[in-house]
C-alpha positions in Angstrom: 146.3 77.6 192.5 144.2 76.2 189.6 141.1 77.5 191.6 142.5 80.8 191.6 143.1 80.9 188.3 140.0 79.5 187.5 138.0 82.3 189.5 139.6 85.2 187.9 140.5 83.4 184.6 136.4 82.2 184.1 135.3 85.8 184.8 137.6 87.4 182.4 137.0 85.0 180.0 133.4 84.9 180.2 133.5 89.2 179.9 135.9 89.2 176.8 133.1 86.6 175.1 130.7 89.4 176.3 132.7 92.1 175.3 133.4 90.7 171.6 129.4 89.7 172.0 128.6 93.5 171.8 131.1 94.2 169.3 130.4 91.9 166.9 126.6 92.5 166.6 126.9 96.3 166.3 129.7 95.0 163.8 126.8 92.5 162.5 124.3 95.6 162.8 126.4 97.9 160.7 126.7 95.6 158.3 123.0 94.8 157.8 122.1 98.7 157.8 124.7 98.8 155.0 123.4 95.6 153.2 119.4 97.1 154.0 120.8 100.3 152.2 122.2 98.6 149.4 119.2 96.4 148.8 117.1 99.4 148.8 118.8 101.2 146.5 118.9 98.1 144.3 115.0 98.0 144.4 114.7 101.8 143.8 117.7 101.3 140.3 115.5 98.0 139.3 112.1 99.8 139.4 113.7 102.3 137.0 114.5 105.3 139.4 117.5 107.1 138.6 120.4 105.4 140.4 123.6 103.2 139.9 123.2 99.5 138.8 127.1 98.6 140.4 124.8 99.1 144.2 123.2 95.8 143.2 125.1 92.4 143.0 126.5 91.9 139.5 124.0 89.2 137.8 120.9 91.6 138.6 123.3 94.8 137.7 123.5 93.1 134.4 119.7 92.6 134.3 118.8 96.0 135.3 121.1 97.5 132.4 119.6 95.4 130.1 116.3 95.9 131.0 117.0 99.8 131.2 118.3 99.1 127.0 114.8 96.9 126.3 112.8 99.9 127.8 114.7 102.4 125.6 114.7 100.2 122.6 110.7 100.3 123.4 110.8 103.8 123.1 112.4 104.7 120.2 110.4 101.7 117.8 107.3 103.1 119.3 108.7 106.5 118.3 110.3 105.3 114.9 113.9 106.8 116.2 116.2 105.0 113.6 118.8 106.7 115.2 117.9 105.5 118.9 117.2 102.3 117.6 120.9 101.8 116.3 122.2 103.2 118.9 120.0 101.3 121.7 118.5 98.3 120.0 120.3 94.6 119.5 121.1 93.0 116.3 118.0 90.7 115.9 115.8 94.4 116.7 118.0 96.1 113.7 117.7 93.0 111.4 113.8 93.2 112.5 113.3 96.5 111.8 115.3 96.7 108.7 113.0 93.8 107.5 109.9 95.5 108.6 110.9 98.5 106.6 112.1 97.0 103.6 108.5 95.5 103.8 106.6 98.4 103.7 108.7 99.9 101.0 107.8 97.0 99.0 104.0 96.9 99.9 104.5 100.7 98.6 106.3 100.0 95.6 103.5 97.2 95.1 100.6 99.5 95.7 102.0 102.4 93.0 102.3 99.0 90.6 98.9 98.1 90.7 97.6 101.5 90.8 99.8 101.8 87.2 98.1 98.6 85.9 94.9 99.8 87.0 95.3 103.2 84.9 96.8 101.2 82.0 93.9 98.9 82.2 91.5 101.5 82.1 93.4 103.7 79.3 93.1 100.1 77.5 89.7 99.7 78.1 88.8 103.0 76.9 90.4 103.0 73.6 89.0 99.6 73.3 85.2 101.1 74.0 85.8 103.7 71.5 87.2 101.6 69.0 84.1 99.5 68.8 82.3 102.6 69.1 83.9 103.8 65.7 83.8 100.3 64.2 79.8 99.9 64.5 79.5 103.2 63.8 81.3 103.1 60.2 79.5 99.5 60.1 75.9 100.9 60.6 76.9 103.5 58.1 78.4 101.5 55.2 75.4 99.7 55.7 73.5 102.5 55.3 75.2 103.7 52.0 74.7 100.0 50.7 71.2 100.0 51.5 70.4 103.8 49.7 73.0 102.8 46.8 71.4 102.2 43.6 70.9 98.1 42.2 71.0 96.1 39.0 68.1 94.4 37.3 69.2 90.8 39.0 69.1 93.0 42.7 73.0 93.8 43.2 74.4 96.3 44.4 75.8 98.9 41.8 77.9 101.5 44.3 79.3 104.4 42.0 81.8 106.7 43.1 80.0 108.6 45.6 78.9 105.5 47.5 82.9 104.2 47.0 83.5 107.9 48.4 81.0 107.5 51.6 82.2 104.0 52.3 85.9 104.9 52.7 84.2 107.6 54.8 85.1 110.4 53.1 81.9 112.8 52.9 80.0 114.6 50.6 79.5 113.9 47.0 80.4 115.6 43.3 77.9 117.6 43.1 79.2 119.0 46.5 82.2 120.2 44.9 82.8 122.9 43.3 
């Protein structure tokens, strides 16, 4: 009876393992063609072609969105987008580029400075130039009037009121008044 059992019982069992065989690797095959899909897609969202990150297992979802946000925040600094920068950008980026431009305000602010002082400096310069202009000028002649003024027996100078009159600098004489 055992041997009976054991010729039709073997068979049957060895065709169910079969049977369950064939199943489970078109099962298995499904699943691969699934998973081979999926990994595709994840390749083709992670190279930047337009698809969903949630195809990809979550730790490289979250590194394909954040890569996705790096490449935008790329864009809009090299564009100067404050408003894409805001909206795509972290905190350290902001901070950064509220720094950088607080920077070149200053560098401005610094340059129109300078660019004052240098006119001020010049202005200064100028009036100083002309004032030693006038000085050696009224010098050269007050020593002119000195020299053509008339002197005393013991070789001093005696300056009447047309030399006082020329050496204040005002001009002419009495005789040239009427």
């Amino acid at each position: 009876m055992w041997l009976k059992a054991l010729k039709i019982g073997l068979p049957a069992l060895i065709g169910m393992f079969l049977i369950w065989a064939v199943v489970d690797r078109f099962d298995q095959a499904g699943k691969v063609r699934e998973l081979t899909l999926q990994r595709d897609n994840c390749i083709a969202v992670a190279e930047g072609k337009p698809g969903v990150p949630e195809v990809c297992p979550a730790q490289i979802a979250v590194h394909i969105r954040a890569s996705a946000r790096a490449a935008i925040c790329e864009q809009a600094l090299a564009g100067r987008d404050l408003y894409a920068i805001r909206a795509a950008c972290s905190e350290q980026v902001k901070r950064a580029v509220a720094e950088r431009d607080a920077a070149i305000a200053e560098r401005a602010d610094l340059r129109t400075q300078l660019a004052q002082a240098d006119a001020r400096t010049a202005d200064a310069v100028a009036r100083a130039e002309k004032r030693a202009t006038t000085t050696a000028t009224r010098k050269a002649d007050n020593d002119r009037t000195i020299s053509t003024a008339p002197r005393t027996a013991d070789g001093l100078v005696r300056c009447d009121a047309d030399c006082l009159r020329r050496l204040s600098g005002e001009a002419g004489s009495d005789a040239s008044r009427p």
